[in-house]
N, CA, C and O atoms as a printed pandas DataFrame, in Angstrom:
     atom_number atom_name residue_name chain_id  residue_number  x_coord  y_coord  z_coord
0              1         N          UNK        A               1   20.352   20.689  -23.006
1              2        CA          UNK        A               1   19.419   20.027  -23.908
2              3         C          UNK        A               1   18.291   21.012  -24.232
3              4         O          UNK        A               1   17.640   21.350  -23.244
4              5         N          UNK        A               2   17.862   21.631  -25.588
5              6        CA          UNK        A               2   17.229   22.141  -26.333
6              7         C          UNK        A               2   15.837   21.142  -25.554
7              8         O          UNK        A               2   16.012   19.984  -25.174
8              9         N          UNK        A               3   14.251   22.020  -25.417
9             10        CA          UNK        A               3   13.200   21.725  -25.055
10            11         C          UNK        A               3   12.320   21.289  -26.392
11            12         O          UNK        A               3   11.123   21.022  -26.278
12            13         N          UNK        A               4   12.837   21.251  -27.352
13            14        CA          UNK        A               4   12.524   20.892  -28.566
14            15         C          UNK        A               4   12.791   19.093  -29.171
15            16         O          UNK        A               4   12.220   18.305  -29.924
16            17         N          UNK        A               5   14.117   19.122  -28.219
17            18        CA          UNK        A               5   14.687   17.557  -28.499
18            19         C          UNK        A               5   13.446   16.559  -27.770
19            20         O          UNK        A               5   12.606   16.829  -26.912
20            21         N          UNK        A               6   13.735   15.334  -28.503
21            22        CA          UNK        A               6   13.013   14.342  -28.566
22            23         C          UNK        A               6   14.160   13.130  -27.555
23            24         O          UNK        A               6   15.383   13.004  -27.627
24            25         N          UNK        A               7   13.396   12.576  -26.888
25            26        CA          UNK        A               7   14.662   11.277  -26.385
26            27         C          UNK        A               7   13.808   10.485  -26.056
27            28         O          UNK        A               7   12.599   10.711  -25.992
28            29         N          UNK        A               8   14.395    9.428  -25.804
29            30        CA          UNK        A               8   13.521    8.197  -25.489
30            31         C          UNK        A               8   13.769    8.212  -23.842
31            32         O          UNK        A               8   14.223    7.195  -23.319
32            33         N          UNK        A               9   13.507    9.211  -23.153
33            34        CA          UNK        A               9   13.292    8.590  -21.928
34            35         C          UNK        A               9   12.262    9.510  -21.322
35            36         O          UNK        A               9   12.350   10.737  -21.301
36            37         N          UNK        A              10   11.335    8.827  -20.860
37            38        CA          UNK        A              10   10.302    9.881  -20.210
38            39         C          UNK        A              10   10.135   10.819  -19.758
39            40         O          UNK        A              10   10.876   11.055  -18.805
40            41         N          UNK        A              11    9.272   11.728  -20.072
41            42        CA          UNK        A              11    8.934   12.590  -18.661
42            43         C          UNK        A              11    8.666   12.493  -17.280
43            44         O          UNK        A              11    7.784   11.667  -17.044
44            45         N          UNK        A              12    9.069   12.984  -16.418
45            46        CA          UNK        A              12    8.460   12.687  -14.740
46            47         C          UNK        A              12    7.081   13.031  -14.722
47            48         O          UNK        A              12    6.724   14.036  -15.337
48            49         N          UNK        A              13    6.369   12.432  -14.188
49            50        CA          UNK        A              13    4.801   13.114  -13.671
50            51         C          UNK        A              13    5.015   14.644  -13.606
51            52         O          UNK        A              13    4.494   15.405  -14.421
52            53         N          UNK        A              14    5.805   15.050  -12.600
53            54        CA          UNK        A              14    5.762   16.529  -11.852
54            55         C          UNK        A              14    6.220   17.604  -13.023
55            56         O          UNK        A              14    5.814   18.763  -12.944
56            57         N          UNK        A              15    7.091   17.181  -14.129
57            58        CA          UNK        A              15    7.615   17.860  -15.335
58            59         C          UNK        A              15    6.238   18.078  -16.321
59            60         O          UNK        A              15    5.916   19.153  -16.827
60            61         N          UNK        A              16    5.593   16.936  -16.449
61            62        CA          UNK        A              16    4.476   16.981  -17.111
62            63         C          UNK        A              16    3.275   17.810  -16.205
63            64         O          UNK        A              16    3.247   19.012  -16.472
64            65         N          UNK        A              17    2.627   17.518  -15.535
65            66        CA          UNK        A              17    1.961   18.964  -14.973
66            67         C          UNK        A              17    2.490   20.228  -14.949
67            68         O          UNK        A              17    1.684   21.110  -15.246
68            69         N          UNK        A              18    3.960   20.693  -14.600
69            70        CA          UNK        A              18    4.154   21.585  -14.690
70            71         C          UNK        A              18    4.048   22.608  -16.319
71            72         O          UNK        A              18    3.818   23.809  -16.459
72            73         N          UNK        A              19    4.355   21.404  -17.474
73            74        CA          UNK        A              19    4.240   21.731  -18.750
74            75         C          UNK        A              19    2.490   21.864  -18.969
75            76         O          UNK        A              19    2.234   22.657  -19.875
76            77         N          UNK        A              20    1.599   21.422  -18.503
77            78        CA          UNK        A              20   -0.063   21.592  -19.053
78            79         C          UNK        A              20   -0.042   22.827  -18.517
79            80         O          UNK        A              20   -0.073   23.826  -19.235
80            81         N          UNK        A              21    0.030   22.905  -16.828
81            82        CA          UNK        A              21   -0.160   24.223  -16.711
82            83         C          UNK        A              21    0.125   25.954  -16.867
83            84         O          UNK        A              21   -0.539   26.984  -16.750
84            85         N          UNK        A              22    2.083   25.421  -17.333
85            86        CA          UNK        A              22    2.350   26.349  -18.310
86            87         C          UNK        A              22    1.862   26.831  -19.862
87            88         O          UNK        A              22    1.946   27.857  -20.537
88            89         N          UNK        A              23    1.265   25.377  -20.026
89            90        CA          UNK        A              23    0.445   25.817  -21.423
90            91         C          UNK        A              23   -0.524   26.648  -21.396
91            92         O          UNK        A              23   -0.684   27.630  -22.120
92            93         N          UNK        A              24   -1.504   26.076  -20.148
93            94        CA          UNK        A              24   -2.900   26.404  -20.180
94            95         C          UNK        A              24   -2.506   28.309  -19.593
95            96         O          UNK        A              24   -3.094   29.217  -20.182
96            97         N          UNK        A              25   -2.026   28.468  -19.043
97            98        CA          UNK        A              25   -1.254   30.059  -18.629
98            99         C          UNK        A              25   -1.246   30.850  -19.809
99           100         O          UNK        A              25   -1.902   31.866  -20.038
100          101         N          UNK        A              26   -0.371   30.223  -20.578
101          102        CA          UNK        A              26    0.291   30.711  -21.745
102          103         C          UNK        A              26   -0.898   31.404  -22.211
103          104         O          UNK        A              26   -1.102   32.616  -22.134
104          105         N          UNK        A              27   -2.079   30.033  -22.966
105          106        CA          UNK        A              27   -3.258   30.269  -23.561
106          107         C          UNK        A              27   -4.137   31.089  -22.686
107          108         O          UNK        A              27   -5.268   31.172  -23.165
108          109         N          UNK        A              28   -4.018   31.602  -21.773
109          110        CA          UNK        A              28   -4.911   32.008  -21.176
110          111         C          UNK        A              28   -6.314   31.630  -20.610
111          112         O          UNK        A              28   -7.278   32.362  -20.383
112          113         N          UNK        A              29   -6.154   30.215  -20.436
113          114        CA          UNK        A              29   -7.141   29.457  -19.863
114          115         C          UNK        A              29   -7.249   29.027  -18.224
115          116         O          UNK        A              29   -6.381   28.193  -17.969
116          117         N          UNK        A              30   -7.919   29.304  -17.277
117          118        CA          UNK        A              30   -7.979   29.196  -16.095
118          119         C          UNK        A              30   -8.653   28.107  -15.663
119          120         O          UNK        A              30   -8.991   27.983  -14.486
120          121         N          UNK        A              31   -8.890   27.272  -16.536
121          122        CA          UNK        A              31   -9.423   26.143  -16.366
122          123         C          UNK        A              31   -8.610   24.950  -15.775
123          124         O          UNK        A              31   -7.748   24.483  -16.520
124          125         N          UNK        A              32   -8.728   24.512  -14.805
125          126        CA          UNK        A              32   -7.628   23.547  -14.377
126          127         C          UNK        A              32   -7.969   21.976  -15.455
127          128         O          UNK        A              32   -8.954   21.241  -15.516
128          129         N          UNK        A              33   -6.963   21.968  -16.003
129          130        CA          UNK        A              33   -6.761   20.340  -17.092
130          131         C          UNK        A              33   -5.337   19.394  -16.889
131          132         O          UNK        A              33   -4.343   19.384  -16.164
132          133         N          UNK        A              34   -5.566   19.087  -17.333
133          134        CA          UNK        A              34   -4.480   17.515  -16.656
134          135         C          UNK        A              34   -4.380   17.130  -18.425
135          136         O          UNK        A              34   -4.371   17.785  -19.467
136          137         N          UNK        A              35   -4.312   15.634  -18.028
137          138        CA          UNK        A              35   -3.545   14.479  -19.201
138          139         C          UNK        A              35   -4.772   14.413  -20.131
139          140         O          UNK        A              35   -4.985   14.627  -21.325
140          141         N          UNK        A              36   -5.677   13.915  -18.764
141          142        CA          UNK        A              36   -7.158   13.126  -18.734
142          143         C          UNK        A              36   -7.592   13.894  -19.960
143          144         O          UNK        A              36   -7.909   13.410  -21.047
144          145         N          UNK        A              37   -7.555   15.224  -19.599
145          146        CA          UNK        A              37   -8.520   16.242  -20.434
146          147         C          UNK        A              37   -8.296   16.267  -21.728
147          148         O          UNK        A              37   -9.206   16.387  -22.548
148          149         N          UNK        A              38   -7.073   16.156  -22.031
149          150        CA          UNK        A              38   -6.786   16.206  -23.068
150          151         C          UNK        A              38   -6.913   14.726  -24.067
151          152         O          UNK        A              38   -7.035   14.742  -25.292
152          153         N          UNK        A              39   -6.837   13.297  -23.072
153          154        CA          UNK        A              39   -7.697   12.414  -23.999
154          155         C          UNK        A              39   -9.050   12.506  -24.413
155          156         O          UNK        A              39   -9.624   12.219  -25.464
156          157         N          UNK        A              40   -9.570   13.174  -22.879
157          158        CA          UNK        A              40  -11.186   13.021  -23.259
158          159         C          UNK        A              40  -11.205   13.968  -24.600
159          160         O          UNK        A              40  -11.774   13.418  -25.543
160          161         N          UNK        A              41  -10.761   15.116  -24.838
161          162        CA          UNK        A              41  -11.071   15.847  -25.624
162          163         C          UNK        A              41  -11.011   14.909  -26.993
163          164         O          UNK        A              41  -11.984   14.851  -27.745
164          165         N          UNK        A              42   -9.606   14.074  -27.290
165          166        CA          UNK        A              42   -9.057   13.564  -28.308
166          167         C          UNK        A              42  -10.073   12.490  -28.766
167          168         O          UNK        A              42  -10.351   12.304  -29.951
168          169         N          UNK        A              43  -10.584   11.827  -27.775
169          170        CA          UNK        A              43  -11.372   10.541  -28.117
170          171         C          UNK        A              43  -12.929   11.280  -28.681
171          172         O          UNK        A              43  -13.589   10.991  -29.679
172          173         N          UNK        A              44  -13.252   12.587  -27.345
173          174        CA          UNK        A              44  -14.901   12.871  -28.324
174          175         C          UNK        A              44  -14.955   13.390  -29.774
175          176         O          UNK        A              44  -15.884   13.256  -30.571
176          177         N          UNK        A              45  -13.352   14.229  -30.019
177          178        CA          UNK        A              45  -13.445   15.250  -31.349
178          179         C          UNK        A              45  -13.555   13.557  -32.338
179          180         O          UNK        A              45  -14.469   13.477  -33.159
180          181         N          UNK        A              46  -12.401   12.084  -32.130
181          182        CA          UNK        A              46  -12.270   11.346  -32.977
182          183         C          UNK        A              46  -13.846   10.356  -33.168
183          184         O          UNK        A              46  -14.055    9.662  -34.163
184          185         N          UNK        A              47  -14.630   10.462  -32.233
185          186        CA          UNK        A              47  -15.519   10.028  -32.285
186          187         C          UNK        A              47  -16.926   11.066  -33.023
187          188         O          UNK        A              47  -17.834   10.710  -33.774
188          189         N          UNK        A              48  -16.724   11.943  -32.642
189          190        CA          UNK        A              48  -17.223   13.197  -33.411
190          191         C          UNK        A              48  -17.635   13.360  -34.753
191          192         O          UNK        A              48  -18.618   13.891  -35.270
192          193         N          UNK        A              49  -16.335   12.590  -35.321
193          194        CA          UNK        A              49  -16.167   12.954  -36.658
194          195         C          UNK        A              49  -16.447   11.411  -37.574
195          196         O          UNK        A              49  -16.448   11.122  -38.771
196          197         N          UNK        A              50  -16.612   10.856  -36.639
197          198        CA          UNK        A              50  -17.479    9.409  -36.908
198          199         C          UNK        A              50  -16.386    8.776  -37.418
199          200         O          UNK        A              50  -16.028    8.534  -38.571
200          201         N          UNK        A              51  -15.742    8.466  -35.921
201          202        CA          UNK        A              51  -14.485    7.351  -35.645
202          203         C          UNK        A              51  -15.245    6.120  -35.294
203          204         O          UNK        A              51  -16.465    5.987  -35.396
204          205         N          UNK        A              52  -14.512    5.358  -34.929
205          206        CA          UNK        A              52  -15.652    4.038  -34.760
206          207         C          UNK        A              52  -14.723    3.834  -33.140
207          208         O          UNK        A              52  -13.529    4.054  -32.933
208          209         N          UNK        A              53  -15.731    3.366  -32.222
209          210        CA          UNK        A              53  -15.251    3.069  -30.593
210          211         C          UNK        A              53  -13.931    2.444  -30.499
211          212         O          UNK        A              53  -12.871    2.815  -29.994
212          213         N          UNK        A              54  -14.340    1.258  -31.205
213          214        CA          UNK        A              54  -13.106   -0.238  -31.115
214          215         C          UNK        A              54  -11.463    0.880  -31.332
215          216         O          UNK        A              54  -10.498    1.095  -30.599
216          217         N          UNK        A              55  -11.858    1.341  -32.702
217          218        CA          UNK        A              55  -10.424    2.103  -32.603
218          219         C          UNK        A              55   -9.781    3.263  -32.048
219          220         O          UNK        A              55   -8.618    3.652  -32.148
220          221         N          UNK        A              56  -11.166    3.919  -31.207
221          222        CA          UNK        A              56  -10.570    4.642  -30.149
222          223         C          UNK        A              56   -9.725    3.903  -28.881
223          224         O          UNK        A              56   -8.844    4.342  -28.142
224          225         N          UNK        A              57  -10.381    2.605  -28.962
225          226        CA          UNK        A              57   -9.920    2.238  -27.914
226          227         C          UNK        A              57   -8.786    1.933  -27.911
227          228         O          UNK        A              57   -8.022    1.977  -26.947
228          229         N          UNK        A              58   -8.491    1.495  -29.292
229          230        CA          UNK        A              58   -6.996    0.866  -29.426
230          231         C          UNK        A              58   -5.953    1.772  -29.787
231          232         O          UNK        A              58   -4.761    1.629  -30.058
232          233         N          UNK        A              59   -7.025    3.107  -29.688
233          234        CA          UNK        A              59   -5.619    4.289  -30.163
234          235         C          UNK        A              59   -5.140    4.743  -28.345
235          236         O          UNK        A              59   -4.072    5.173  -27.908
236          237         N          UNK        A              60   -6.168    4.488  -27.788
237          238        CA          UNK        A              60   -5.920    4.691  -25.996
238          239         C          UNK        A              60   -5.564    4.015  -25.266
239          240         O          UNK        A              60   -5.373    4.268  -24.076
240          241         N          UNK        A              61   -5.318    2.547  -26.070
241          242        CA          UNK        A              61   -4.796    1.551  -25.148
242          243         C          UNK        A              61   -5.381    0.740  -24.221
243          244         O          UNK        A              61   -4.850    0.112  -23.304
244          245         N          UNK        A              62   -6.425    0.808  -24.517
245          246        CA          UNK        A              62   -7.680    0.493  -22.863
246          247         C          UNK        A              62   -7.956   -0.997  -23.512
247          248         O          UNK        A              62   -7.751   -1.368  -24.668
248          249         N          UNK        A              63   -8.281   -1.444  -22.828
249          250        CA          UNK        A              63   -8.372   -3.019  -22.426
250          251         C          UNK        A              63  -10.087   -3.220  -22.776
251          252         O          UNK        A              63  -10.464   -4.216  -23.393
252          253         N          UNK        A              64  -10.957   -2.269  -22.355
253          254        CA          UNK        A              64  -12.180   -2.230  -22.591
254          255         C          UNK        A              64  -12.689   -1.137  -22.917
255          256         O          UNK        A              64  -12.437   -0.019  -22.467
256          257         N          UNK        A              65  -13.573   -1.507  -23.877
257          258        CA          UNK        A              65  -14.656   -0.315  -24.533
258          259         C          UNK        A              65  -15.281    0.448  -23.597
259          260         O          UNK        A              65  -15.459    1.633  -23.876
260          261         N          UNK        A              66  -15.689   -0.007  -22.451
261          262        CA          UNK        A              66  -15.931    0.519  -21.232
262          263         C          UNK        A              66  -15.451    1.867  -20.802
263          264         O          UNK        A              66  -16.152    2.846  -20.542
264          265         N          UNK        A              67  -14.158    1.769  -20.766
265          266        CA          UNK        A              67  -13.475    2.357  -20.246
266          267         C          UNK        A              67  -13.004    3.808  -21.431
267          268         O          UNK        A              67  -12.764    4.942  -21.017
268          269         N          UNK        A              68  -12.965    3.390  -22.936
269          270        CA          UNK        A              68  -13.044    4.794  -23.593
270          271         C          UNK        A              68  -14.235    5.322  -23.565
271          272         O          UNK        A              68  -14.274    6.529  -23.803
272          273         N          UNK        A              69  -15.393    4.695  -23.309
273          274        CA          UNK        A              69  -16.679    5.551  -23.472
274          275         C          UNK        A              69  -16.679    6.734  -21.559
275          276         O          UNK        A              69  -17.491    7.518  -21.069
276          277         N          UNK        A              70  -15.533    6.289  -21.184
277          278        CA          UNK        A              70  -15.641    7.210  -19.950
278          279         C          UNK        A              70  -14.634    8.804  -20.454
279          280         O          UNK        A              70  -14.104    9.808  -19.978
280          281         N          UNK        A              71  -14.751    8.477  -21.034
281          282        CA          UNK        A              71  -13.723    9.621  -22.155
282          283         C          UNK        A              71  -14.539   10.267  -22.975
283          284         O          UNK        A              71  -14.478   11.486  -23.130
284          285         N          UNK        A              72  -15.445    9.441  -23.622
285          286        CA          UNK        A              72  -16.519   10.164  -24.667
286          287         C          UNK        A              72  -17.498   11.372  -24.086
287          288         O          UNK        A              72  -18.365   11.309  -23.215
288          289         N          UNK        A              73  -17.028   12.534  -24.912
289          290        CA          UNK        A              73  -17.627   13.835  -23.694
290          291         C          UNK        A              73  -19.168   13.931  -25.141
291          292         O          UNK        A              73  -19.850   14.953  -25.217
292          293         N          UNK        A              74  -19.403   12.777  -26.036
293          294        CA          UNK        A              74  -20.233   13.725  -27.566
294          295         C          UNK        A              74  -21.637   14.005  -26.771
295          296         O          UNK        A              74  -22.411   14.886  -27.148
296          297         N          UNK        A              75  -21.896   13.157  -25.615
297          298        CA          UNK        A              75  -23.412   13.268  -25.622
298          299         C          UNK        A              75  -23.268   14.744  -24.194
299          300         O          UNK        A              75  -24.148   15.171  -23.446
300          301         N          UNK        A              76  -22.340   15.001  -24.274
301          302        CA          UNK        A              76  -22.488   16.378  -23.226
302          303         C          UNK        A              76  -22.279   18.052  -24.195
303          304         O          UNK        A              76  -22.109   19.201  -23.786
304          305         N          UNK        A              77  -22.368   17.603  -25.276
305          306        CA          UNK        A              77  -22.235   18.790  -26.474
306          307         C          UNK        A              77  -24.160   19.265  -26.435
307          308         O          UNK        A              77  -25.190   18.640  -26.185
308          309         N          UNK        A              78  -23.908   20.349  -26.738
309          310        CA          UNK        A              78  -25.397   21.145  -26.694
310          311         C          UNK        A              78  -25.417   21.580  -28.355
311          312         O          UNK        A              78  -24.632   22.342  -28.920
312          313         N          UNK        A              79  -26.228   21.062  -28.767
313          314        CA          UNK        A              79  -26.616   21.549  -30.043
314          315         C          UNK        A              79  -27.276   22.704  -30.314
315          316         O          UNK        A              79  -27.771   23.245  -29.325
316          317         N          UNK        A              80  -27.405   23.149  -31.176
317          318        CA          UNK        A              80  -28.627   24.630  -31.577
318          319         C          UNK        A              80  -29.459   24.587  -31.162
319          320         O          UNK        A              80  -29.988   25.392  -30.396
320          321         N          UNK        A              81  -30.069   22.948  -31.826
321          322        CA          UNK        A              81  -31.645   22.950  -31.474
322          323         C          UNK        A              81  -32.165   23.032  -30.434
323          324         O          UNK        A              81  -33.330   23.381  -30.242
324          325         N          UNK        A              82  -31.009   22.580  -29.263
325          326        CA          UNK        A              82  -31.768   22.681  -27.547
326          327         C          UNK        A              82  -31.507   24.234  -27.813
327          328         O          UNK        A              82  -32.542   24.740  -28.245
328          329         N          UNK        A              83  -30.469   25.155  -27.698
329          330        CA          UNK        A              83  -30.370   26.498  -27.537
330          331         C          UNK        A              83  -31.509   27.513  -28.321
331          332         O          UNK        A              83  -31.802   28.708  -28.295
332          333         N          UNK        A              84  -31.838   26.617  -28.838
333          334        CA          UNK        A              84  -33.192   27.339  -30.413
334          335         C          UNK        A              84  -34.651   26.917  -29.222
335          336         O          UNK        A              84  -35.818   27.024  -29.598
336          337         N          UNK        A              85  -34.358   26.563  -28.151
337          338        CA          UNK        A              85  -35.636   26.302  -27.625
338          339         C          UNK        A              85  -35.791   27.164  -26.314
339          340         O          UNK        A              85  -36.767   26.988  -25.585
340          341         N          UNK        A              86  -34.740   28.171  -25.998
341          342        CA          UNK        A              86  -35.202   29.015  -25.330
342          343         C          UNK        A              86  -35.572   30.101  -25.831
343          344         O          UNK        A              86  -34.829   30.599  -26.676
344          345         N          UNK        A              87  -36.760   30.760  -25.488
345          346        CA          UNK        A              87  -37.520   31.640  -26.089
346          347         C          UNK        A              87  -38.336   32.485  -24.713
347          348         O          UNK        A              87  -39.039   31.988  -23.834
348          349         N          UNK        A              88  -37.953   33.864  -24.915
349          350        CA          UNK        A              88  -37.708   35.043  -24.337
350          351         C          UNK        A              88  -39.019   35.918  -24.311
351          352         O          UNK        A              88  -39.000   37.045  -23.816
Protein backbone atom coordinates (compact mmCIF):
# COMPACT_ATOMS: atom_id res chain seq x y z
CA UNK A 1 0.00 0.00 0.00
CA UNK A 2 1.31 3.35 -1.48
CA UNK A 3 1.69 6.07 1.76
CA UNK A 4 -0.25 8.35 -0.36
CA UNK A 5 -3.52 6.09 -0.31
CA UNK A 6 -6.41 7.18 1.59
CA UNK A 7 -8.65 4.30 3.47
CA UNK A 8 -11.12 4.45 5.80
CA UNK A 9 -9.50 2.86 8.59
CA UNK A 10 -7.46 4.67 11.06
CA UNK A 11 -4.28 5.36 12.07
CA UNK A 12 -2.79 3.76 15.36
CA UNK A 13 -1.72 6.37 17.96
CA UNK A 14 2.02 5.02 17.74
CA UNK A 15 1.91 5.39 13.60
CA UNK A 16 0.72 8.87 14.13
CA UNK A 17 3.52 10.14 16.45
CA UNK A 18 5.89 8.43 14.65
CA UNK A 19 4.61 10.46 11.37
CA UNK A 20 4.73 14.26 13.41
CA UNK A 21 8.01 13.45 14.42
CA UNK A 22 9.23 12.38 11.14
CA UNK A 23 7.81 15.54 9.87
CA UNK A 24 9.06 17.81 12.38
CA UNK A 25 12.88 16.04 11.52
CA UNK A 26 12.29 16.40 8.05
CA UNK A 27 11.53 20.30 8.61
CA UNK A 28 14.12 20.68 10.76
CA UNK A 29 12.37 21.61 13.81
CA UNK A 30 13.50 20.36 17.29
CA UNK A 31 10.67 21.37 18.86
CA UNK A 32 8.79 18.52 20.36
CA UNK A 33 4.78 18.80 18.85
CA UNK A 34 2.11 16.31 18.96
CA UNK A 35 -1.69 16.47 17.50
CA UNK A 36 -2.50 19.14 20.20
CA UNK A 37 -0.06 21.54 18.52
CA UNK A 38 -1.15 21.41 15.57
CA UNK A 39 -4.94 22.22 16.58
CA UNK A 40 -3.84 24.88 18.78
CA UNK A 41 -2.03 26.32 15.91
CA UNK A 42 -5.25 25.72 13.52
CA UNK A 43 -7.82 27.24 15.89
CA UNK A 44 -5.43 30.62 16.78
CA UNK A 45 -4.38 31.21 12.85
CA UNK A 46 -8.68 30.59 12.27
CA UNK A 47 -9.41 32.84 14.95
CA UNK A 48 -6.70 35.24 13.88
CA UNK A 49 -8.14 35.98 10.87
CA UNK A 50 -11.43 36.81 12.54
CA UNK A 51 -13.16 33.38 12.67
CA UNK A 52 -15.86 33.53 15.09
CA UNK A 53 -15.35 30.94 18.48
CA UNK A 54 -18.79 29.00 18.07
CA UNK A 55 -17.34 27.75 14.72
CA UNK A 56 -14.11 26.91 15.86
CA UNK A 57 -15.63 24.93 18.09
CA UNK A 58 -17.67 23.06 15.85
CA UNK A 59 -14.84 22.67 13.40
CA UNK A 60 -13.00 20.83 16.69
CA UNK A 61 -15.73 19.08 17.83
CA UNK A 62 -15.69 20.23 21.48
CA UNK A 63 -18.77 20.19 23.36
CA UNK A 64 -17.78 23.60 24.95
CA UNK A 65 -16.46 26.93 24.07
CA UNK A 66 -14.43 26.42 27.04
CA UNK A 67 -12.57 24.04 25.92
CA UNK A 68 -11.49 25.67 22.25
CA UNK A 69 -10.45 28.79 23.98
CA UNK A 70 -7.76 26.29 25.64
CA UNK A 71 -6.43 26.07 22.11
CA UNK A 72 -6.56 29.80 21.40
CA UNK A 73 -2.70 30.67 21.51
CA UNK A 74 -3.94 34.86 19.86
CA UNK A 75 -3.43 36.52 23.19
CA UNK A 76 0.23 34.86 23.55
CA UNK A 77 1.34 36.59 20.05
CA UNK A 78 3.72 39.67 20.73
CA UNK A 79 3.03 42.47 18.60
CA UNK A 80 5.54 45.33 17.40
CA UNK A 81 4.25 47.65 19.62
CA UNK A 82 5.37 45.71 22.86
CA UNK A 83 8.83 44.96 20.85
CA UNK A 84 8.85 48.93 19.78
CA UNK A 85 9.04 49.46 23.59
CA UNK A 86 12.34 48.23 24.25
CA UNK A 87 14.72 50.89 23.98
CA UNK A 88 18.52 50.55 24.31
Amino acid sequence: MSPELLTRSPMRNADVWRMIRRRLKQAGIKTLAGCHSFRATGITCYLQNKGMLEKAQAMASHSSPRTTKLYDRTSEQITLDEVEKIVI
